[in-house]
N, C-alpha and C positions, 0 to 999 in steps of 0.2 A: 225792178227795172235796173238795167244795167247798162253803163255809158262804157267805151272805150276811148281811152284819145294816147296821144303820143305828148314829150316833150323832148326837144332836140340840144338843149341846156342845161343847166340847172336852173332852177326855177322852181318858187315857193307859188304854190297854187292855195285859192282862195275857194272854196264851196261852199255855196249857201242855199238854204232849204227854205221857199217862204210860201205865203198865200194858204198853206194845207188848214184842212179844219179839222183833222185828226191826227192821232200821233202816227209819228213815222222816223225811222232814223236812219241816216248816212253813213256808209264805210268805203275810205277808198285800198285798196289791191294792188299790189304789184305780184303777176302770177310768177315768183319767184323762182321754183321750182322749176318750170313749163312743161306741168302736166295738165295746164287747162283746167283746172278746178279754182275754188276761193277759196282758199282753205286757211284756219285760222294763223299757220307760220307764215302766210302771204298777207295779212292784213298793216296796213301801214297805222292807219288813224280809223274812228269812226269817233258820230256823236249824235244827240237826241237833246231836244230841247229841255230839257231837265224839268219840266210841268207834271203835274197830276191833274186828278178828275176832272177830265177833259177838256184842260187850258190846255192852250198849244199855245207854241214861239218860234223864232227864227231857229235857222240852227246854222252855225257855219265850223267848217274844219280847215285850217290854213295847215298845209305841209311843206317842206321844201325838202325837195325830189332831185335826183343826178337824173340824167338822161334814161328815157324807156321808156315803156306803151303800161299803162296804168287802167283800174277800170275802179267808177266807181258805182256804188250798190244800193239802190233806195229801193225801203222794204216796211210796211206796217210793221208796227209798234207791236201789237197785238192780232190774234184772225179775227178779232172782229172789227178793226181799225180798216176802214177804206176811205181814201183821199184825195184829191187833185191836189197839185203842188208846182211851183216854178220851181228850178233848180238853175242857179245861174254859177259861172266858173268865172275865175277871172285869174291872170299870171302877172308874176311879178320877177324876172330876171333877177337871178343869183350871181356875181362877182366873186370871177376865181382867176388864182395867178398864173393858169394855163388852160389853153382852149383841149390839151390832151390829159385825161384822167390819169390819175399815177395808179399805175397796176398795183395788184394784188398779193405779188408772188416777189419774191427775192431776183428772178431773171426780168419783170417786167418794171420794176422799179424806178421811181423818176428820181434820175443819177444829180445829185445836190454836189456833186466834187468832192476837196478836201476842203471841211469845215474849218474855214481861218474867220470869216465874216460875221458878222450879223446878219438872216435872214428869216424874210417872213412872207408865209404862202397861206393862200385861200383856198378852200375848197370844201366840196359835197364830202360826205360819204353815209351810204345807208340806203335800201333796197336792193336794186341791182348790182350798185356798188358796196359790195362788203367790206372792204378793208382799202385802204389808200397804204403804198409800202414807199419810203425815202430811203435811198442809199445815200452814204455819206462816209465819208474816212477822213483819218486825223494821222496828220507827218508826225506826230510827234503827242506826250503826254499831255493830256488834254481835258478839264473840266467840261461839262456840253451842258448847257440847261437848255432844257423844252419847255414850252407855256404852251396851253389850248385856250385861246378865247371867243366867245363871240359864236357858240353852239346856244341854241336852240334845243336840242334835247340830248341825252347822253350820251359821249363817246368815251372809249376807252385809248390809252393812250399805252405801247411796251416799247421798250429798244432793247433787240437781238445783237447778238454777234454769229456770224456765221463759221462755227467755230470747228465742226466736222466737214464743211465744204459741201455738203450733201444741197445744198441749196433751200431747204426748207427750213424751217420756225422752230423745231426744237424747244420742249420746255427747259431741257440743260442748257438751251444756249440764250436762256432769258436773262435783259443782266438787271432791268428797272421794268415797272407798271406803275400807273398811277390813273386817276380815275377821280372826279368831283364830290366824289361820297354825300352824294344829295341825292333823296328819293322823292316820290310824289311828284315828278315832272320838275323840280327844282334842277336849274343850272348854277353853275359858278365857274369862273378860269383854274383853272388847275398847273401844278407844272411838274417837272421829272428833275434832277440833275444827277449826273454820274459823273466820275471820274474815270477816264480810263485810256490806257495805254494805245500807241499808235497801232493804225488797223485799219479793218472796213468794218461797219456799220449801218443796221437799218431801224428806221421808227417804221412804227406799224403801228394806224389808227383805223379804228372800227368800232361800229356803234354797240353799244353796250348788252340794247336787245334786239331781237329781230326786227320790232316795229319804229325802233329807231333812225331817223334822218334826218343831217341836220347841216348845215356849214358851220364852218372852223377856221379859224388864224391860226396856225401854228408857226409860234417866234423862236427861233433857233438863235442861241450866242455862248462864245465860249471863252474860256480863258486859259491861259499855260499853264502847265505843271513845272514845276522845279523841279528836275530829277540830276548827281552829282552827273551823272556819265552817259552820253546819248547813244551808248550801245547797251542793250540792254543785256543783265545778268542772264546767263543761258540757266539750264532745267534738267543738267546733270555733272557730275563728276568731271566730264571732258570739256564741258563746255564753261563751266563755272568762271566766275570774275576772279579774278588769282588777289587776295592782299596784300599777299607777300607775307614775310617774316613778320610779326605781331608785337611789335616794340615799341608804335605810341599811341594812344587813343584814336579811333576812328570815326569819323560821323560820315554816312552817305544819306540822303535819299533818291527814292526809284518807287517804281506804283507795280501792283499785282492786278491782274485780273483780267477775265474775258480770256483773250489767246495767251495773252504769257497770267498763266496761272504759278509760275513758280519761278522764285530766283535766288541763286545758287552762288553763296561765296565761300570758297576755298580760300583757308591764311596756315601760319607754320608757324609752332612752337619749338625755341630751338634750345629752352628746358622748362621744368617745371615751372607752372603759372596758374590761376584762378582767373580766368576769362569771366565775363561781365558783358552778356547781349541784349541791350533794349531796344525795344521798337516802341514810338510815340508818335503823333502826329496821323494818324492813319483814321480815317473816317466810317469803314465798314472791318468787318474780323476778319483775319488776318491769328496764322500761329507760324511757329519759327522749330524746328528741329535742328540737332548738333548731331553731326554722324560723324564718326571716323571707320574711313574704309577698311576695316580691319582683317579681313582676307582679301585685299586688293583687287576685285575682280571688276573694280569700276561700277558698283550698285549699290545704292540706298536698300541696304539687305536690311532686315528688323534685328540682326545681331549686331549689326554695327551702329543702332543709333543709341546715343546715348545721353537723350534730354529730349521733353518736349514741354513746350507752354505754349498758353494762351490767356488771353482777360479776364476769362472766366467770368465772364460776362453775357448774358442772353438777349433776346427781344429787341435787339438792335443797338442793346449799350456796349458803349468802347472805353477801354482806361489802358495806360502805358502796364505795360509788362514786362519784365526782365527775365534770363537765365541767367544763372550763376553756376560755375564749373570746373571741379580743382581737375588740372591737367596733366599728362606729362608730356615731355617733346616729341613731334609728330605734326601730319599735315590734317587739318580737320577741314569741316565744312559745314556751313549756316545754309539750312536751307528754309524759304518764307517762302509760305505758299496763302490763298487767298482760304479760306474758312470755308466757303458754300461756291457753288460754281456762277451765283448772281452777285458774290461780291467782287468787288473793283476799288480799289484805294491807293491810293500815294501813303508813302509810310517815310519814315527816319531809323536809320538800324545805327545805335552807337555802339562801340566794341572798344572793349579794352581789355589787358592781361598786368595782372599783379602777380608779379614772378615769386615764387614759395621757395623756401632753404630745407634741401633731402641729408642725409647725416655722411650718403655717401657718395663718393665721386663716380663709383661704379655701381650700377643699379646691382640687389643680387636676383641670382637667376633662377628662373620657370621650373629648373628640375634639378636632380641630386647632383648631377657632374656641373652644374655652374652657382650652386648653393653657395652663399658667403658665410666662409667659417667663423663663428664669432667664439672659438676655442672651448674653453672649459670649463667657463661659470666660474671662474674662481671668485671672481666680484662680479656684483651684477652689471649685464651689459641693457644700454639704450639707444637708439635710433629714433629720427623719423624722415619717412621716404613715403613713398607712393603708391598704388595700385588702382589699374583702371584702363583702359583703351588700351592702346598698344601693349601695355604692361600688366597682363593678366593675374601677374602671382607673384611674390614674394619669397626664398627660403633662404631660412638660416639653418646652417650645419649648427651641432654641439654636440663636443667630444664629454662624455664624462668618463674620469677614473674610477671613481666608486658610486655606490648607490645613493641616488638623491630625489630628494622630491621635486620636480621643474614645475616654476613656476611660468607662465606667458601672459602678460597683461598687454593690452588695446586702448590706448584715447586717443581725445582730440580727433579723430575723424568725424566726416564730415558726409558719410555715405556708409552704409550696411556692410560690414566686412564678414568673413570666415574664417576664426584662426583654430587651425587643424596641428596634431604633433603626430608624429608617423616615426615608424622605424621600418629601416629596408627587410623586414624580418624574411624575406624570401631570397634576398640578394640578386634581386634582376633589375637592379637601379631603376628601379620606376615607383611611385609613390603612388599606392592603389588603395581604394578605400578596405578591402580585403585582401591579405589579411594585415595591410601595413599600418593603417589610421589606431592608434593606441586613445585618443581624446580629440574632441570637436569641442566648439560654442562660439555663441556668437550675443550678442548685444539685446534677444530678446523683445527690441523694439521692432515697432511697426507704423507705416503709413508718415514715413520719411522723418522720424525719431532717432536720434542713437544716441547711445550711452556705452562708457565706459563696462569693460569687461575684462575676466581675466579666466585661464584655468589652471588646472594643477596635476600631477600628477605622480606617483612613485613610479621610477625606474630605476634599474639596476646599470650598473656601469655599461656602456656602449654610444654609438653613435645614434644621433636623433636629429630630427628634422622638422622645424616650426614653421607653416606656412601659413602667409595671411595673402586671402584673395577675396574680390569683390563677392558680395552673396549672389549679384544678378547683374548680367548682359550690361546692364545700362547704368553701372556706378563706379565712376572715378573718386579717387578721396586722398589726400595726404592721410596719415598715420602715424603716432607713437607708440615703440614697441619697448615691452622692457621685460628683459631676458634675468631672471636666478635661479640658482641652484641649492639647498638645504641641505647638509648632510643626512641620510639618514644612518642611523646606527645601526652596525651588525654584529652580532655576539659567535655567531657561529667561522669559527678560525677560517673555512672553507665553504664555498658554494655547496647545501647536500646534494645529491647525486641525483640522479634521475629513476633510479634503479635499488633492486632490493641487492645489487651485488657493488653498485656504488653509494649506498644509503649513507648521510649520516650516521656513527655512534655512538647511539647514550648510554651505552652500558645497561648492567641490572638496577635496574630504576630504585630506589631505596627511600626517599623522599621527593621534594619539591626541585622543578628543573626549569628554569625560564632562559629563553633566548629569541632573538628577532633575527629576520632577516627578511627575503623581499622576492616575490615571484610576480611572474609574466614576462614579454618581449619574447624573447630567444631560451629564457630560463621557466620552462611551463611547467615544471615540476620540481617539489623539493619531498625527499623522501628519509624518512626519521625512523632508526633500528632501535629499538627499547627487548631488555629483556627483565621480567618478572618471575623472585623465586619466587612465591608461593602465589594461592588465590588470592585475589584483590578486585578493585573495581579501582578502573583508570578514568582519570581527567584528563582533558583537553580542552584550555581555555584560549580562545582566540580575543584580541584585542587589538587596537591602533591602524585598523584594516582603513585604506581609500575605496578602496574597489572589493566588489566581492571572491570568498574563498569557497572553496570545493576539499572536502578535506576526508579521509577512508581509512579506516580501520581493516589491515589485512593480518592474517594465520594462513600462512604457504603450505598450507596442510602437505600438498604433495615433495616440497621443497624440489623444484624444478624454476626456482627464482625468477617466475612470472607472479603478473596480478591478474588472479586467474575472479573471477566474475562468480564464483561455487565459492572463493575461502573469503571474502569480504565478509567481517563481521559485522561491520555501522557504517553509520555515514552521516555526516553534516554540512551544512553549508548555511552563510551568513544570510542576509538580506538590507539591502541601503546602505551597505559596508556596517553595518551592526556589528556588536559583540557577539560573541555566539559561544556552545560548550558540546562539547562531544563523549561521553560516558560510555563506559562499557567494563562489565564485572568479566575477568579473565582468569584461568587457572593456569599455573605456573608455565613459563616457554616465553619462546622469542616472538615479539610483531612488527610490525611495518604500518606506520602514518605516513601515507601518500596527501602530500598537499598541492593543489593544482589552484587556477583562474578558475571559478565558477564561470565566466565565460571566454573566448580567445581573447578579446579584447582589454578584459580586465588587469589591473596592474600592478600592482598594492605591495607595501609591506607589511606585516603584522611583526606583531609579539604572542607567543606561544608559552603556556605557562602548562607542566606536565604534574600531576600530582595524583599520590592515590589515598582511595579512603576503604575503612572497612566492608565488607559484605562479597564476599566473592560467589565463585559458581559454585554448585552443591559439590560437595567432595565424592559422593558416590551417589547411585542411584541403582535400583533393579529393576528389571520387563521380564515380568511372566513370557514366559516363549510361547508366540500366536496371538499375544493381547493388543490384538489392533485399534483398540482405543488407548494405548499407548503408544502408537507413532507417531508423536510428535510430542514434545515438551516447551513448557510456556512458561518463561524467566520473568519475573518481573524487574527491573530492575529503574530506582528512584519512581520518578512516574510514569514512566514506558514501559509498557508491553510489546516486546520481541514477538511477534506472531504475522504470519504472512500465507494465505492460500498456496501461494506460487513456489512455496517453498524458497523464497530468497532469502529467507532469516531463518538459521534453522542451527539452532542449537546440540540437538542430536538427532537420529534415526535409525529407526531398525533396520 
């Protein structure tokens, strides 16, 4: 059996089931939908006298309903349950604080003004009425708490901002929800509060489940926010609160969230300083970034920013946090933005700058024509200066007169550096990692570590250039730099020559012959003329090497005073800058010890020790004429066998 009836109110309706002498249960309907059916997301309430084997009882189901045509539905328990039954209704007026329902939608909205007051309204919501929406806006920073009391079954409670103007609910533009977290038909009052900056704003209340309907109190009251400045910090570059020049500690507060998601303070360092930015006070997360505009273009570009923090905290916990940041002069910018797009907080930003002491009045400069000369090493030189933001890179000129081994050491920083030594070896005043960079290194730490470093290096007399720059985008740091020079010793009267026609000469070798000297830069070759009278077997011992050597044994067979790839007798080369030796048994004439970089980069000096010892090549030999299993002869010599498919080791041939 199925009743229809109307109510023109709200109104808590009362159904009762009695008289029956078999089971039967109640369900009342709101056809929700209206497509004319009963269908179970249309069902409000239903109930059955809770009896067994064949006890019956009353049964009543008490709802309260918003306005609209409702039906309810009595139906045997069982098919083999049949009854007679009285079914009696009875209504009880529901008290709401306007006779017009509060729409549903953000345009239909019952308009609350600007929230300065305490207020508190009544009303339905649940069936026909799904959602009840409050507009409401705040002049000015503004805490809001909401209470729900006085429900009957569950509602859910959000407040939106309408933050793309699109006019609808947006889950991005949810800034709070709250809800009685009671199940099993259990109520309790519940409440919201947010903080949040001046705006428009809507609460949106709606029952929890479909078959939920109930009345509600909703007590609205608020209170002020403290913020320093009641314009608020804009959300770029041009718009930004200006500090001014950064000369005495700062305190402001001002609140994030909802429409102003970000605020933007612009200050000037007018020299070096170690700036200090806290934020505390602030109730949801909230992180802070340092940018300096470093291609001007007016953007928070990801090359320009150069710090970021946050609490480092989850699941809703908050603690103060600070940046710390060595500077050099220039206009910077703090920008606080809100963590997720539901938080909203009042915050406290303190700033201050502890101005730092650079070694020099004039920074030195990014590239070769504005390097600062720090002369010739004659005693070692020290500095400390900066790198970072504005100030990419650091170079020192040094002139050296003789060959030395340069030493460059790094402390006291306080950020990841790069110190590189270069020489103009192409002479196009640019300092390129090929073929200029002679030595890199850097500090080896990681995950915001650093430690003291240093490099070294042999060079030969000429100009050089030591540059210290940040390792990455986002590191400013003070530095100590500390520049010397070693002699290193050279025995040979003159640079040797490059050439078999400018070689070095050692004469007829007769015993033992030691000398140093020192290749790489601009000097990639040293070339050493030895002549032996008779057969012998030659040494060549290498020692005192930094970097690795590349070293050839040549016989200018054709004497057309090239190094021809066909008269190359040996060849050696160190490894980790190792010792090394280079052997070879030779029968009376003139050679050529080509020493090079084992690689362009390498740089080193060595000591060369020439000496020989018995066992030369055979003094004669004979080949049957056509004995092709004599084309080719195979020298032992120490522990190496001379022998090679390709013929590139090739003693004699027919």
């Amino acid at each position: 059996d199925i009743y229809r009836f109307t109510v023109t109110a709200p109104t808590a309706v009362t159904a009762t089931i009695s008289q029956q002498i078999e089971d039967v249960f109640i369900e009342l309907y709101g056809d929700l939908d209206g497509d004319g059916n009963l269908e179970f997301q249309d069902r409000l309430a239903s109930g059955s006298d809770g009896q067994c084997c064949g006890s019956v009882a009353d049964i009543t189901v008490i709802q309260q309903l918003p306005p609209g045509q409702y039906h309810i539905r009595i139906a045997p328990e069982s098919s083999d349950d049949s009854t007679a039954y009285r079914l009696s209704l009875s209504t009880t007026p529901l008290t709401v604080s306007a006779p017009n329902d509060p729409g549903s939608t953000s345009s239909t909205a019952r308009q609350l003004g600007v929230l300065s007051v305490p207020q508190t309204i009544n009303d339905i919501v649940g069936s026909f009425d799904a959602a009840d929406v409050y507009a409401f806006s705040l002049s000015a920073a503004t805490t809001v708490s909401a209470t729900i009391s006085g429900q009957t079954e569950d509602v859910e409670l959000y407040l939106y901002g309408n933050l793309d103007g699109n006019g609808t609910f947006d889950f991005d533009e949810r800034l709070g929800s709250a809800g009685d977290d009671q199940c099993c038909g259990n109520v309790r009052d519940f409440s919201l509060t947010k903080h949040l900056p001046a705006g428009d704003y809507y609460f949106l209340i709606q029952p929890e489940g479909s078959d939920d309907a109930s009345v509600y109190q909703l007590a609205l009251s608020t209170s002020p926010i403290t913020i320093s400045n009641p314009f608020d910090a804009g959300d770029t570059i041009a718009t930004a609160r200006d500090l001014g020049t950064l000369a005495t500690p700062i305190s402001l507060d001002d609140i994030v969230g909802s429409a102003d998601a970000t605020d933007v303070y612009t200050f000037t360092l007018s020299g070096h300083a170690t700036i200090a930015a806290t934020i505390n006070n602030q109730f949801e997360d909230v992180f802070m970034q340092l940018y300096g505009d470093l291609n001007g273009d007016g953007q928070f570009d990801f090359n320009d920013r150069l710090a970021s923090v946050d609490d480092g905290l989850c699941c809703g916990g908050i603690q103060e946090f600070s940046l710390t940041k060595a500077l050099g002069p220039g206009n910077y910018h703090l920008l606080i933005q809100r963590e997720s797009f539901d938080d909203s907080t009042p915050y406290r930003l303190s700033l201050t700058a502890t101005p730092f002491a650079v070694g020099n009045a004039m920074d030195p400069g990014q590239d070769i024509a504005t390097a600062l000369n720090v002369g010739s090493l004659a005693s070692p030189f020290a500095v400390t200066d900066y790198v970072g933001s504005f100030d990419t890179a650091d170079i020192y000129a040094v002139t050296l007169a003789a060959p030395a081994r340069l030493r460059a050491g790094i402390a006291n920083q306080t950020g990841d550096l790069l110190l590189e030594l270069f020489s103009d070896v192409n002479s196009d005043g640019q300092l390129s990692n090929s073929p200029d960079r002679l030595e890199f290194a850097d500090d080896g730490q990681c995950c915001g570590s650093v430690a003291d470093f240093e490099l070294f290096e042999d060079v030969p007399a000429g100009v050089y250039y030591v540059r210290v720059q940040p390792s990455g985008s986002g590191v400013t740091t003070p530095y100590d730099l500390s520049l010397s020079a070693t002699p290193i010793a050279i025995t040979t009267p003159t640079d040797p020559g490059e050439t078999i026609a400018t070689a070095h000469q050692l004469g007829t070798l007769s015993g033992s012959i030691s000398l140093s000297d020192i290749i790489g830069v601009q000097d990639l070759q040293d070339v050493y003329t030895f002549t032996i009278a008779s057969d012998t077997t030659v040494n060549a011992a290498f020692t005192g090497l930094h970097e690795d050597l590349d070293v050839e044994l040549y016989f200018d067979t054709n004497g057309d005073g090239q190094f021809s790839f066909g008269e190359r007798l040996t060849r050696g080369n160190s490894s980790n800058a190792g010792d090394f030796q280079v052997s070879r048994a030779l029968t009376a004439g003139t050679y050529h010890l080509r020493i090079r970089p084992l690689r362009t980069t390498d740089v080193t000096a060595y000591n060369m020790a020439l000496s020989l010892s018995s066992g030369g090549a055979m003094a004669a030999f004979a080949v049957r004429d056509g004995d092709s299993s004599a084309s080719r002869l195979y020298q032992q010599v120490a522990d190496h066998v001379f022998a090679a498919a390709d013929d590139s080791e090739w003693l004699w041939r027919d």
